[in-house]
C-alpha positions, 0 to 999 in steps of 0.5 A: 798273167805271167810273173818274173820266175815265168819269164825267167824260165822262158829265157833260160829256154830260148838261151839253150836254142838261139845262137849268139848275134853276129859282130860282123855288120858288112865286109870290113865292117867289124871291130876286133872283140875277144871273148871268152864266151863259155866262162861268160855264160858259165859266170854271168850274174845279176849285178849290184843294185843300182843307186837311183837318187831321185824326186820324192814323187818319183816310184822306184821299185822292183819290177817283181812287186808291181803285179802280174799285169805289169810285168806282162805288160811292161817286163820284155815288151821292147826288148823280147829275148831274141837272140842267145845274149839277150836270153842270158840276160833274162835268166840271169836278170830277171827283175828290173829297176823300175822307174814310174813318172806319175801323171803330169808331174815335172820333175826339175832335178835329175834322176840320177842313175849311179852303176858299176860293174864289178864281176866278171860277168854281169846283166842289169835291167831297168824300165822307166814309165813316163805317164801322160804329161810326165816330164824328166831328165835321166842322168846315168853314170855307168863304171866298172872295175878292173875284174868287170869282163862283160856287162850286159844292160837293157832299158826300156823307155815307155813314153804316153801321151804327151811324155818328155824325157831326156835319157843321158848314159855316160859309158865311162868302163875300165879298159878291158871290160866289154859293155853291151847295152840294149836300149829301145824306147816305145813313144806314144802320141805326142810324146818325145824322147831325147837319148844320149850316149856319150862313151868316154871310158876305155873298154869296148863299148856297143850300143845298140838303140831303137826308138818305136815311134807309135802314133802321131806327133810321136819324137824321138832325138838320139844322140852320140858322143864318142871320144876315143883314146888307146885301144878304145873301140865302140859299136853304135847302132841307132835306129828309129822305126817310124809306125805311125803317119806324121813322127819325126826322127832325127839322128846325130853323132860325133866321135873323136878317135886317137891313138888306136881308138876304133869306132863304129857308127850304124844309123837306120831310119825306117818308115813304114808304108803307111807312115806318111809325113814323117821326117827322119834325118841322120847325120854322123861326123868322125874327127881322126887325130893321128895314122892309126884311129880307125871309123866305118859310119854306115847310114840306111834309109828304109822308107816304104812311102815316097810323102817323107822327108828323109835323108842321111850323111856322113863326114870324116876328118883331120883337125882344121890345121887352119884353125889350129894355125890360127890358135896357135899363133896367138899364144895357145899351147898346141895342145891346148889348141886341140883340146879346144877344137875338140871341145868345139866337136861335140858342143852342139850334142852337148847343147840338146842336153835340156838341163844346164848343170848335167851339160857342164858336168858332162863337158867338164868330163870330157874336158878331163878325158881330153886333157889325159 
């Protein structure tokens, strides 16, 4: 059995062995982050309890209070502690938000998941359990402060049979904070997960996502907004590891960068040999306004079997000036124009978003960011 002080013991161990992990993905392929990582490590600590509003049939504790096995079970599964940024965040973190959807229950109003980050250096964790039939949609707010340098999070989704859930991350962080965010989802027989990463604050924002597609009929649907503005940058990794015959991934991404804003943007599809009949399919579109934003999208196919359907793309541009011409001459102001033709972008992200309030409430965040 193992229990969280064992767990935490472990991670301050291998904290002391491993080494950090690279930023550089490729010659060219990196963004400029300046950290001062040794007062990182020296004042890292457990950020504040989330807010988490949800249904009344919905379990919410603390991942100390559910027992031995689950922890053993549950606690770092996805997400072990493999490298010396994730090990700091076990010894500093070590209990975790636990969300649990019983058996057959169909949750009709977001989970509402509220953070902020207030330190200077901080780590959370949260673990959501989808039981067979478990049907929900999370909605996750997540803020800082101007004193927040770092912030580290990892969420673990567990998806049974026949499981459906909608996870949706608003990255809205002050300029000058540094969000490192570890997701990875474990999809069980006939069971589909939606994730959206929609990042519209101001720091550096990196996201580092993977969906384990486990048995059959297994889903996983990953999708990213990124709107970039200043000095923004933000490093989106999504991946799906196709394990079983007959799952399906797909992937897409949409990002508009002005001003200074950077992005980048790595995809993986992996399908392993005996993997057959599977479907994954990537896409990746970047909208550049103005000389000075800067994107790289890098796809990757791995696919161990030739009975797949898989494929991957990619697309960067300008505003249609055509369309923009057209706006304008029926008496848009030029602004209003491409705010318009923004919106428009990142509609078909915001129409997988399963319930109607939560996308509106999104758009109307992004229409206030456009606007700005």
């Amino acid at each position: 059995m193992t229990t969280i002080t064992q767990l935490k013991e472990q991670a301050e161990k291998r904290f002391v062995e491993l080494e950090l992990p690279t930023q550089n993905h490729g010659k060219g392929f990196a963004l400029n982050i300046t950290i001062n990582w040794e007062k990182v490590f020296a004042e890292m600590q457990k950020v504040a309890d989330a807010e988490i509003i949800a249904d009344e049939k919905v379990k919410i504790c603390k991942l100390s209070e559910l027992g031995e096995e689950f922890i053993a079970k549950y606690g770092q599964k996805l997400v072990p502690a493999e490298n010396k940024l994730l090990a700091l965040h076990y010894a500093t973190a070590s209990d975790a938000a636990v969300i649990i959807i019983p058996k057959n229950t169909v949750i009709e109003n977001p989970i509402i998941i509220n953070t902020k980050a207030t330190s200077w250096a901080s780590a959370e964790s949260i673990i959501v359990l989808a039981e067979e039939g478990a049907q929900a949609t999370i909605v996750e707010n997540i803020t800082s402060t101007t004193d927040a340098h770092y912030k580290s999070q990892i969420v673990q989704l567990y998806l049974q049979f026949q499981a459906k859930i909608a996870y949706c991350t608003l990255h809205q962080e002050k300029e000058g904070t540094h969000s490192f965010t570890t997701k990875r989802a474990e999809v069980l027989k006939d069971a589909s997960v939606k994730w959206f990463d929609l990042a519209i604050g101001k720091g550096f924002t990196q996201v580092q996502l993977r969906s384990h597609l486990k048995e059959a009929g297994a889903e996983a649907q990953q999708y990213q907004a990124i709107v970039g503005t200043g000095s923004q940058q933000c490093d989106i990794n999504s991946n799906a590891f196709h394990e079983h015959a007959h799952t399906k991934s797909m992937m897409l991404a949409k990002g508009i960068l002005s001003d200074r804003s950077r992005a980048m943007h790595r995809g993986t599809v992996r399908v392993e040999k005996n993997a057959i009949n599977c479907q994954g399919h990537q896409r990746a579109d970047m909208l550049l306004i103005g000389d000075e934003s800067r994107c790289n999208a890098i796809p990757v196919l791995e696919v161990e079997n030739d009975d797949v359907s898989c494929s991957h793309g990619t697309t960067m541009g300008q505003i249609d000036e055509e369309q923009l011409y057209y706006l304008v001459s029926r008496g848009l102001d030029e602004n209003v124009a491409k705010q318009m033709l923004v919106a428009a972008f990142v509609e078909p992200i915001l129409q997988k978003i399963p319930n109607e309030k939560v996308r509106e409430e999104i758009m109307n965040k992004i229409q206030e960011r456009l606007e700005k």
